[in-house]
N, C-alpha and C positions, 0 to 999 in steps of 0.2 A: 971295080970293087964289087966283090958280092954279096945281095941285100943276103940279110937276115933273115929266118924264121919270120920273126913277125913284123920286119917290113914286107916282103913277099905278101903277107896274108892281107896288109895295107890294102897291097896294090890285085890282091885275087876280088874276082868276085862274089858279091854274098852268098852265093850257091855252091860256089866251091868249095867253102869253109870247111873243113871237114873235125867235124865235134868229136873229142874221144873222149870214151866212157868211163864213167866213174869208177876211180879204183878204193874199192872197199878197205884193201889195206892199207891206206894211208889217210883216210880220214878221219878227224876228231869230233867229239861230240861236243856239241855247245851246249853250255848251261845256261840259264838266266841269273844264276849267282856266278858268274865268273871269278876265280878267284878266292871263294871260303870254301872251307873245309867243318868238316864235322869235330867236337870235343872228346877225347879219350876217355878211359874210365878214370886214366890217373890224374887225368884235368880236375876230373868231376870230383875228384875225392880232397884235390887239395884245395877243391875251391870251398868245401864244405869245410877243411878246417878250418880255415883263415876266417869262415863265416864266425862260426863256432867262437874262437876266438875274439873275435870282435864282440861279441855276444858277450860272451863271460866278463869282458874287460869295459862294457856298458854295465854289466849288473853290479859288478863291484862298484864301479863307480858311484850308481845307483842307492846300492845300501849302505854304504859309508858314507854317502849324503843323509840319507834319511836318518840312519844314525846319530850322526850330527846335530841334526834337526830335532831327534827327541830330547836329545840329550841339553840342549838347549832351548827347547818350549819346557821339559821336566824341571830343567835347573829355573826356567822364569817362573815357573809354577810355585817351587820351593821358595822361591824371594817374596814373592806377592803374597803368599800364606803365610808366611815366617813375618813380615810389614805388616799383613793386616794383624794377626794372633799379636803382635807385640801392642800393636795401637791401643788394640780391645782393654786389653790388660793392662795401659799405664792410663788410658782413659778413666777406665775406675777406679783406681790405685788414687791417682790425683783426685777424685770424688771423697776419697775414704773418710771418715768423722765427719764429714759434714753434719750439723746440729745434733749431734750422739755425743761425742767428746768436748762440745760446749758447755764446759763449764765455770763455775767460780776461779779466780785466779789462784795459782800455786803459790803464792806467797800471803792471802790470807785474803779474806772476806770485809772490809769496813761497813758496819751497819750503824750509822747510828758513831760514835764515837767509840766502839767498840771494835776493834779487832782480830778477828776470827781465824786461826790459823788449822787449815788442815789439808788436809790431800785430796785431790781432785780424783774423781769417779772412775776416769779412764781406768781399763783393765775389767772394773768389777763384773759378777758372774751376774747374769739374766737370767730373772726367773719368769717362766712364757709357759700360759696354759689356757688351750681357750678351749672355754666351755668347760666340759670334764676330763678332757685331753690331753695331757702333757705335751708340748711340742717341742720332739725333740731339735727338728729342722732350725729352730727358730737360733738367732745369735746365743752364741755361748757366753757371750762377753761386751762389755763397751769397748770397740777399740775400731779404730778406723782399718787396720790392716791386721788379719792372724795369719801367720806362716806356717803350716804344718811341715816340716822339715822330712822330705823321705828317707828310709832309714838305707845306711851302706851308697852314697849318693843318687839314688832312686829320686825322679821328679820329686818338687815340692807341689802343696796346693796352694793356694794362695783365696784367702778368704778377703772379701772388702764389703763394708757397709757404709748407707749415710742415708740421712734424712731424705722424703719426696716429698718433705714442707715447699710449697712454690713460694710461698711470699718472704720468710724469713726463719729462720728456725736459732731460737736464742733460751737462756735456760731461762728459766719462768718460777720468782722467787715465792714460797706459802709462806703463811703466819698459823699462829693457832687459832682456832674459835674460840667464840667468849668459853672463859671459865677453864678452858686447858691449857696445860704447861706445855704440849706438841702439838706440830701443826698437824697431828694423824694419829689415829689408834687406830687397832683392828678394826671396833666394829662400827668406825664413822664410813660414811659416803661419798664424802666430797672432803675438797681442800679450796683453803680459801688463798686467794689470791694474794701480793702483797701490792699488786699494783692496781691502781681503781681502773685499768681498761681491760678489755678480755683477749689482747694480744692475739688476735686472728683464728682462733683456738673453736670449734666447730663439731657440731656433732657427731658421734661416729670416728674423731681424728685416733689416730694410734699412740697413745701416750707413755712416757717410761716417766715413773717415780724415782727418783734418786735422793738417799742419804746416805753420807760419808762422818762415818760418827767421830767425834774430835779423837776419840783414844784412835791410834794406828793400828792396834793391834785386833781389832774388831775391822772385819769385810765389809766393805760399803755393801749396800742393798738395793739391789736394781728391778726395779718390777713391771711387768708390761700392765697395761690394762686400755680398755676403750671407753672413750670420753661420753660421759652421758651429762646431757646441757639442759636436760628436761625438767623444769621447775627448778632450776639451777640461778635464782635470781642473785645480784649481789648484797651485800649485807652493811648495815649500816649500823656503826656502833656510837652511843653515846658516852657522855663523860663517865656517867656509872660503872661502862664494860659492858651493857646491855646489848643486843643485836638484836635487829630486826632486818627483815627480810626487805629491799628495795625494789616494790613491783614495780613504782612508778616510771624507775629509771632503770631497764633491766642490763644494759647496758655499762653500769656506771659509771654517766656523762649526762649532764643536764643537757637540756635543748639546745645551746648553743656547742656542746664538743667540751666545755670543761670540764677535767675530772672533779667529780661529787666533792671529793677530800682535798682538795687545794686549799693549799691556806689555812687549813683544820691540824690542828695537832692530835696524832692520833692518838689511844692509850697505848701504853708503853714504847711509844718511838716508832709505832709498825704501822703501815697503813693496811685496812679492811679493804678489800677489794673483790670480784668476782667469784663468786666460786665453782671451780670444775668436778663433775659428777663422774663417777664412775661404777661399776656395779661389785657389790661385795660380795654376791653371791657366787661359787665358785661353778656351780652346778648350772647357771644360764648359759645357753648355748649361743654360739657366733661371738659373742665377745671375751677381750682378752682377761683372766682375772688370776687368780692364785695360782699353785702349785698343786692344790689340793691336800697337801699332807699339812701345810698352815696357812695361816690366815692372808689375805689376800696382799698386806704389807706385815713384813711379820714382827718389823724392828718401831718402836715408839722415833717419828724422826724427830730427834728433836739435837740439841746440839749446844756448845757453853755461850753466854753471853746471850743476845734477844734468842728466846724459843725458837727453832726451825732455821737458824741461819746457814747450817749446811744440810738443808733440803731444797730439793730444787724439781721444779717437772722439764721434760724436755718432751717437742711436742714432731714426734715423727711424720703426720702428715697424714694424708690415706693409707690406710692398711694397703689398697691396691699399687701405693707408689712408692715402699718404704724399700729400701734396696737392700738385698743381702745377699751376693753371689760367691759362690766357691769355684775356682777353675782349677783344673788340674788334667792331665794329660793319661790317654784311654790308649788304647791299640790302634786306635785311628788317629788322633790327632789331641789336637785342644778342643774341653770339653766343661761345659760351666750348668752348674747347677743353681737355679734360681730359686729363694723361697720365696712363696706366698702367700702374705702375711693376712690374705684376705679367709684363706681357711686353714690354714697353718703348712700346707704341704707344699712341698719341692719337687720340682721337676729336671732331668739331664737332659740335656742338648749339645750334638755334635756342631765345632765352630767349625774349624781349620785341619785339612789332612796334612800329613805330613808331620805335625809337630811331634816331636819323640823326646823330648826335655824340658823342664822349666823349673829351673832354680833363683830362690830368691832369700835376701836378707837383710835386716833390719838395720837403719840409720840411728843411733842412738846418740842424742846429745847430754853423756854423762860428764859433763865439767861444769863449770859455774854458769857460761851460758850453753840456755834453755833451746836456743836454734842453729849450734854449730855441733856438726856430728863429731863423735871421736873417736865411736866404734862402730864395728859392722860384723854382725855375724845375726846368726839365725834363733840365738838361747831367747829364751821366756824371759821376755822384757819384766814379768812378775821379779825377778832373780836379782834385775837391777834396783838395792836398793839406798845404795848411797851415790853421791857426785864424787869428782875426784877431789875435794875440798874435805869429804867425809861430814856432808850433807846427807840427814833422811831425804830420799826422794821416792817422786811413783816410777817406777820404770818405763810402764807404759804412756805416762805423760810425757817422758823424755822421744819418743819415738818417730821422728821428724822426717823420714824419707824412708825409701825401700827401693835396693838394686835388683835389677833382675837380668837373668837372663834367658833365651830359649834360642833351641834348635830345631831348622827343621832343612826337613832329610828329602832330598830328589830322591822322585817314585821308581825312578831311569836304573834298572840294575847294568852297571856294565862288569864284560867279560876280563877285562883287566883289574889292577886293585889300583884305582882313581887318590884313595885316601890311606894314606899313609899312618899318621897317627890321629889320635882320640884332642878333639879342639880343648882348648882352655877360655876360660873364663878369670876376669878377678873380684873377687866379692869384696874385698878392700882398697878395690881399685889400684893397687899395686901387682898382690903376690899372685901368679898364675894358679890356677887349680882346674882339674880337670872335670870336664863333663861327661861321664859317662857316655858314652853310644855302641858300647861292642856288646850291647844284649843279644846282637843279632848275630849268628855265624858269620856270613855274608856282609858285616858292614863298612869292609874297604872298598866293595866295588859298589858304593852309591856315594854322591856329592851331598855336602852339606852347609847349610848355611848358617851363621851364627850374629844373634844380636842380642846388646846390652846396651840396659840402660839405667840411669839413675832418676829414681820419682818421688820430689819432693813432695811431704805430706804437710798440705796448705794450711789446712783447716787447724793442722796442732802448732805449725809455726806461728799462725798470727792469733792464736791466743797463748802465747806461751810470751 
């Protein structure tokens, strides 16, 4: 058998080997990337789409997240505004009459054996001038709650006052001084008390005189003034009608706390007691006193059966703490104006953005009883003047709760229309009524939130 090529070469020896040379055309070139290749243009271009692509569909995702997210911190925004604006306003609402519409009962006064029948104060006009100043800021009226109704369903404002008496604020009965048939003329000073203690009543306090004269057809008379206790000692009268001034006991309370008059009968059935100072001068400045066109009380209070039985003080507290706020709604939101009774001026302050509505109206209990509502609307409780029995009554005495509602509106405009129709409200708790919101071109693409409430007014239930 014959060897091979390269068993032969096995069996040559190393010298004989014979090497044959490199043939150029047949050799390949080695890379150290064996195997890759380079990327084309069209590679390059599709991979930029696909980039691209993915990009877009990250950013979308991206802004319709964020979207989401405003549109849901705006909408929490609306609630939390829309919650606190309502709290604000039924806070004070439930405040309203506190010692302002405390007064003598609506079914009649007993003094003495005597039975005094007339109408209680609520409603009546306030007459506020301090110094030489007219104020016009100061309350229009005694009434725990005024609705100014806006007109074509335009916001309401909503007015509330009440006493900043801290210890108690209760109506505070006069009598006449010796020798008069009322417990006040023009040109006296003071009023004399009916009760021998000074009922917490203090220098400087912010007082309103009140008399409700028996005829109906005559205006109760409401007068501010500021309490002057300066040589203000109380009075002691004896059997003659004589009076004299009690320096000893300025207080009127012996040493031990009992009243002077215990056990004394006094003349005509009334007891003599403290008497509260005020300044009659219209022209002194810082305190509260006339109108200046009449005299500081301009009505004689006096009233049928004992003298002064529908006169009464009611005693507001510090000028600095007496509350009288109006809230009503601005181009920003809810917006409440304070007066202050300490110089007579008022000041605006922005509460709540967002709020774009606030409607409200009056709980009135026109039937026999005095604390079940039977109408609800917004008319001048003055208008209401009989029950459904066809009873004279006060209208404003009947006025036992107040509904309300507001709206308020996410800041979030969106590109779609979100809100389809205009919300409702029921101001009689049944029939829907709408609440305006289309002032705005724009106001189907914003969300809105709506709350109502019903706020019982305490102070006129439990004296009614």
């Amino acid at each position: 058998m014959p060897l091979t090529e390269p068993a032969m070469a096995h069996h040559l020896p190393l010298n004989a080997i014979q090497l044959r040379p490199h043939d150029k055309s047949t050799a390949r070139p080695v890379h150290a990337g064996c195997g890759q290749h380079g990327a084309t243009l069209i590679e390059l271009m599709v991979g930029m789409v696909i980039g691209m692509l993915a990009v877009l569909v990250i950013a979308q995702v991206a802004m319709f997240y964020e979207g989401q997210k405003r549109s849901t911190t705006t909408g929490s925004d609306a609630q939390v505004n829309g919650a606190l604006a309502m709290q604000t306003v039924q806070r004070d609402v439930q405040m309203g009459g506190y010692g302002i519409t405390s007064g003598l009962s609506a079914v009649g006064n007993t003094v003495g054996t005597t039975t005094v029948p007339f109408m209680p104060a609520a409603g009546c006009a306030i007459r506020a001038m301090l110094g030489s100043t007219v104020a016009t800021e100061a309350p229009p009226r005694i009434a725990p709650v005024i609705i100014d109704d806006g007109a074509n369903s335009a916001p309401d404002t909503v007015r509330v006052a009440f006493s900043g008496q801290g210890n108690f604020a209760v109506p505070i009965a006069v009598v006449p001084p010796a020798g008069a048939a009322t417990v006040h003329v023009p040109a006296a000073t003071a009023f004399v008390l009916r009760s021998a203690v000074n009922l917490g009543n203090s220098q400087g306090d912010l007082m309103m005189a009140v008399h409700v004269p028996a005829d109906t057809t005559i205006a109760p008379s409401c007068t501010l003034f500021s309490l002057n206790m300066n040589g203000m000692n109380p009075l002691l009268r004896d059997a003659a009608g004589n009076e004299t001034e009690d320096t000893a006991n300025p207080l009127g309370t012996v040493a031990d706390g009992t009243p002077l008059y215990e056990g004394v009968a006094p003349v005509g059935g009334l007891r003599v007691g403290p008497r509260l100072g005020h300044v009659a001068d219209a022209t002194s400045s810082g305190v509260w006193n006339g109108d200046g066109a009449t005299p500081l009380f301009p009505l004689a209070l006096d009233g049928p059966g004992p003298a002064g039985a529908n006169a009464y003080l009611v005693n507001l507290g510090r000028p600095a703490d007496f509350v009288y706020r109006s809230y009503s709604v601005n181009t920003i939101g809810l917006a409440v104006r304070n007066f202050n009774a300490t110089n007579g001026t008022a000041a605006s302050q922005d509460l709540y953005a967002g709020i774009i509505d606030l409607q409200a109206v009056y709980g009135k209990a026109l039937g026999t009883d005095p604390t079940q509502v039977t109408a609800w609307n917004a008319a001048d409780p003055a208008l209401d003047i009989l029950d459904s029995a066809g009873n004279t009554i006060n209208g404003w005495s009947r006025v036992v709760a107040v509904r309300l509602a507001l709206v308020a509106r996410s800041q979030q405009y969106e590109k779609s229309e979100v809100t389809a129709v205009q919300p409702t409200w029921r101001p009689n708790g049944v029939d829907p009524v709408t609440l305006k919101i289309d002032g705005n071109a724009d106001w189907k693409h914003y969300r809105y939130k709506i709350y109502e409430t019903v706020v019982p007014l305490r102070n006129m239930i439990w004296q009614s």
